[in-house]
KEKE-3310 file (N, C-alpha, C; in steps of 0.2 Angstrom, whole numbers, plus 5000, padded with zeros to 4 digits):
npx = (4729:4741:4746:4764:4768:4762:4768:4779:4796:4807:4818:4833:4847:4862:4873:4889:4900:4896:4899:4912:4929:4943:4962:4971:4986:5003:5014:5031:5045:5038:5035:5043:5053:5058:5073:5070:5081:5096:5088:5090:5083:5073:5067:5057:5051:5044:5042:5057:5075:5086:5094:5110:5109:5106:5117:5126:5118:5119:5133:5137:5129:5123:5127:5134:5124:5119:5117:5102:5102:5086:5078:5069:5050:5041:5027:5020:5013:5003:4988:4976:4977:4965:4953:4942:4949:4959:4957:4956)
npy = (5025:5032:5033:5027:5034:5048:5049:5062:5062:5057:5066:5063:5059:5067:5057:5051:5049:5059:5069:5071:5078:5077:5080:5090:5086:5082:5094:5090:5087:5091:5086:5080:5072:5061:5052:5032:5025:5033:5043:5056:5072:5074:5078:5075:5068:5057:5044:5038:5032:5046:5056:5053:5041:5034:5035:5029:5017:5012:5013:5000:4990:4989:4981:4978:4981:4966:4955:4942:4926:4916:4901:4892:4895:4882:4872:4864:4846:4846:4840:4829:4825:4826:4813:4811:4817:4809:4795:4783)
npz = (5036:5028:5010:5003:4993:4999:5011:5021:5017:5031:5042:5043:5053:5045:5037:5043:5035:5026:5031:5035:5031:5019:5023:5016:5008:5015:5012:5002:5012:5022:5035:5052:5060:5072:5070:5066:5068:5073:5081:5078:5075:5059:5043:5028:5015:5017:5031:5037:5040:5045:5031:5035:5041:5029:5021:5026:5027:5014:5011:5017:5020:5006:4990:4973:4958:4950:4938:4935:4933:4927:4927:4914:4915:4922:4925:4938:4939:4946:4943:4938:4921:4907:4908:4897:4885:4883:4881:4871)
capx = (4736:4743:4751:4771:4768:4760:4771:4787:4804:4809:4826:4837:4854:4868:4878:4895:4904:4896:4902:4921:4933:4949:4964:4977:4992:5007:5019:5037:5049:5035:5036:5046:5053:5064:5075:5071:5091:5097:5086:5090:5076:5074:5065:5057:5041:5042:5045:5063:5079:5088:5101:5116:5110:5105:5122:5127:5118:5121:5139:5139:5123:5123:5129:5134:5120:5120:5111:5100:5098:5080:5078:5060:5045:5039:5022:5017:5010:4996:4985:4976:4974:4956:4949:4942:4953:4966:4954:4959)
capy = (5025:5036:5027:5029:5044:5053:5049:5065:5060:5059:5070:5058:5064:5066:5050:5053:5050:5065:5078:5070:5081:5074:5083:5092:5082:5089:5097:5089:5090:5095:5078:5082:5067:5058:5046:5028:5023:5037:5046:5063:5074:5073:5081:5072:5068:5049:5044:5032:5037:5051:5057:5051:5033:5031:5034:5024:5009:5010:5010:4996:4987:4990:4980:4978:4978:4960:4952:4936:4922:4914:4896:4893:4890:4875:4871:4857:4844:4841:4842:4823:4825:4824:4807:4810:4819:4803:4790:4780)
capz = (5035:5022:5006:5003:4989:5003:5019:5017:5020:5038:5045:5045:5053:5040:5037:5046:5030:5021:5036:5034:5027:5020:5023:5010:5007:5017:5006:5002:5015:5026:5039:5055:5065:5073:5065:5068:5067:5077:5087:5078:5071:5052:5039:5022:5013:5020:5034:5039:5043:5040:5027:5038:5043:5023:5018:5030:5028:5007:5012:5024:5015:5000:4984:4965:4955:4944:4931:4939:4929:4929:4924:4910:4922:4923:4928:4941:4937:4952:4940:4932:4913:4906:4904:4888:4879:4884:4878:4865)
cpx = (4738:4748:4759:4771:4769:4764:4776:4790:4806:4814:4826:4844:4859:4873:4887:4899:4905:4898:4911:4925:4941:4953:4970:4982:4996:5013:5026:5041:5046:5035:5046:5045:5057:5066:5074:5077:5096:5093:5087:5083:5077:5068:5064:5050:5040:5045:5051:5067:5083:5092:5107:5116:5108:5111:5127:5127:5119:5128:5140:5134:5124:5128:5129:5128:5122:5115:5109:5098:5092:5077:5072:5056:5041:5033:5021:5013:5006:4988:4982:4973:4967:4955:4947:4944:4960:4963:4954:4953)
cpy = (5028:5032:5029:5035:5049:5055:5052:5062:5062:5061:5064:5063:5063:5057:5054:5054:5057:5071:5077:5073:5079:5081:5085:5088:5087:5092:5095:5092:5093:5090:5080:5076:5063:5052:5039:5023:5025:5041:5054:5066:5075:5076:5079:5071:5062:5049:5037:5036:5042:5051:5052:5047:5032:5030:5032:5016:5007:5009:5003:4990:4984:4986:4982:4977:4972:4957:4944:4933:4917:4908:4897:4892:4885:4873:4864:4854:4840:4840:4834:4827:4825:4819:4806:4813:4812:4798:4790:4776)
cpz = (5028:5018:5007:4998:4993:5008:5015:5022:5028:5037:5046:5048:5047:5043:5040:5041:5026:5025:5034:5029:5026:5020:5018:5014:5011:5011:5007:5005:5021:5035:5043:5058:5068:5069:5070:5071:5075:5081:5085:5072:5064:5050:5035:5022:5015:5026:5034:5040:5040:5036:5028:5038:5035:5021:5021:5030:5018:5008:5014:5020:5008:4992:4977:4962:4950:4943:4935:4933:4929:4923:4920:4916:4918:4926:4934:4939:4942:4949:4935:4927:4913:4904:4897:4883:4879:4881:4869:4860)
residu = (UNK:UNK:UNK:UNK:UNK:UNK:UNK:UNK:UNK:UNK:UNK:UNK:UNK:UNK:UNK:UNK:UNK:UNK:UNK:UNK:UNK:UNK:UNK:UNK:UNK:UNK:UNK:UNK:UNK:UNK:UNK:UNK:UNK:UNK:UNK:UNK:UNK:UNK:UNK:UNK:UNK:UNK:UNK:UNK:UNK:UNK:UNK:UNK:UNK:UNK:UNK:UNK:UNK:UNK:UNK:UNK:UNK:UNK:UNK:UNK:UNK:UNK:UNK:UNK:UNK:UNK:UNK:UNK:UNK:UNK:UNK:UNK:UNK:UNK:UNK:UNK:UNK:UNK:UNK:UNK:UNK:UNK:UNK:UNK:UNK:UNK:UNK:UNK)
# end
């Protein structure tokens, strides 16, 4: 039986990964589709609805922006203390 120095490398098939070619980004603007909303064909680098139903549902939707105010936090206390650091 020949050691492992001696014995050459089997063909192995390529791993499927290393044949896989990603493909180019599409170009802004590039995405044709219908609108989810309406039904009318649209055009944009994301997909949702078109133009019309956006300015649509910001009318309709859409409020004031306003300041929220956010109490301190507060942690929970599910937590027992340490024994020896409490010992007296």
């Amino acid at each position: 039986m020949p050691s492992p120095a001696e014995t050459p490398p089997a063909d192995f098939p390529p791993e499927p990964w290393r044949q896989a070619t990603v493909p180019e980004p599409p170009a802004d603007g590039d995405l044709s589709f219908a609108c989810p909303r309406c039904g009318a064909t649209a055009t944009a680098s994301t997909y949702g609805p078109c133009p019309g139903c956006r300015t649509e549902l910001r009318a309709r939707l859409g409020g004031e922006q306003r300041e929220v105010a956010q109490g301190d936090y507060v942690p929970k206390m599910n937590v027992t203390p340490n024994a020896v650091a409490l010992k007296d």
